[in-house]
C-alpha positions in Angstrom: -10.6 -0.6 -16.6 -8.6 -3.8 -17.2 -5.6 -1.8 -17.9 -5.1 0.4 -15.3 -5.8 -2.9 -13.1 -2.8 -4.5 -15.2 -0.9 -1.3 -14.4 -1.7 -1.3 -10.8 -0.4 -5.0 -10.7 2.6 -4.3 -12.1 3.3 -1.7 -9.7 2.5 -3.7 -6.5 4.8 -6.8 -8.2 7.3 -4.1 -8.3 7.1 -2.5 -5.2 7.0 -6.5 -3.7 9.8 -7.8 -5.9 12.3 -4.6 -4.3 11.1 -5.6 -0.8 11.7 -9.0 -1.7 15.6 -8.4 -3.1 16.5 -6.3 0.2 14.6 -8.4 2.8 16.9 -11.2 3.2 20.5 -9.2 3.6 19.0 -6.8 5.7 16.7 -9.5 7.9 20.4 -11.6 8.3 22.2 -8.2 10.3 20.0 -8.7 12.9 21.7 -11.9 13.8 24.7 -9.8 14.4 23.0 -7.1 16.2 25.5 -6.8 19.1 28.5 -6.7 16.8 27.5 -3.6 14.5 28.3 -0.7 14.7 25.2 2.4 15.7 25.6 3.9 12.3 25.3 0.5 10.5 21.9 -0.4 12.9 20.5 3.1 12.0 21.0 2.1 8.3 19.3 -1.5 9.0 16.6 0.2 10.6 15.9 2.5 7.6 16.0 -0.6 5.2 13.5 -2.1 7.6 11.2 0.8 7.5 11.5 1.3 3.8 10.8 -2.6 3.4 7.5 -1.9 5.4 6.5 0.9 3.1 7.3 -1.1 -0.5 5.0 -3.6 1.5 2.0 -1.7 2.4 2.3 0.6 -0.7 2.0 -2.8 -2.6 -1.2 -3.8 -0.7 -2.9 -0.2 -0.7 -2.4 -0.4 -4.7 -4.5 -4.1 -4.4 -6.8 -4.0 -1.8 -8.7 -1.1 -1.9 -10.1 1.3 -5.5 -9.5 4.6 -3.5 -6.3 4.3 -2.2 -4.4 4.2 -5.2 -2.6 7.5 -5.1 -1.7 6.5 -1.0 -0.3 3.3 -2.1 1.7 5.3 -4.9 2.5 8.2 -2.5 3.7 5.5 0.1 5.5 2.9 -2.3 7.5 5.8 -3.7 8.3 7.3 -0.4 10.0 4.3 0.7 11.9 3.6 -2.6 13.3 7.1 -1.9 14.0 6.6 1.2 15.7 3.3 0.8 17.6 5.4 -2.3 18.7 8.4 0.0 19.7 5.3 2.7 21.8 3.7 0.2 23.7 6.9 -0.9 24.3 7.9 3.0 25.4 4.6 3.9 28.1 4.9 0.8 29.0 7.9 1.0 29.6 7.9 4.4 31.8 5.2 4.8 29.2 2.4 6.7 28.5 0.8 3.8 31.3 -1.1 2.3 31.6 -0.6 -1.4 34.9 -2.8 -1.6 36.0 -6.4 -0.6 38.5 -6.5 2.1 41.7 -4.7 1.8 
């Protein structure tokens, strides 16, 4: 019992400590809202979402004995998202991956 409860922490302090590296830069674009561009909002929106879902998966795997496998399901979902996100935004030229040229 006291290890999978060890486990389960380390997975919310995981899931919290990803929300908690991408929060601020994407939090600080919506000072510039009117300035970006529609594909660089829709990739702020995604972070935002994906944030959320890190978030609650974290709580799900604390609060409550029979949600683990949600809170699992969810925190993963997000991290892929925020993943698939990332490689779109590259990929496609919103993200920059260089300084200025």
């Amino acid at each position: 019992m006291i290890r999978k409860a060890i486990i389960r922490g380390i997975g919310a302090l995981v899931m919290l400590l990803g929300a908690l590296l991408l929060a601020p830069g994407t939090y600080s674009n919506f000072k510039h809202w009117q300035s970006l561009s529609g594909s660089f909002r829709a990739v702020n929106i995604l972070f935002v979402a994906g944030i959320a879902g890190l978030v609650l998966g974290a709580a799900l795997l604390l609060i409550r004995e029979g949600w683990r496998r949600r809170g699992l399901l969810t925190g993963g979902a997000a991290a892929a998202l925020i993943g698939a996100t990332i490689m779109w935004g590259v990929l496609s030229g919103v993200i920059p991956c260089a300084g200025p040229s």
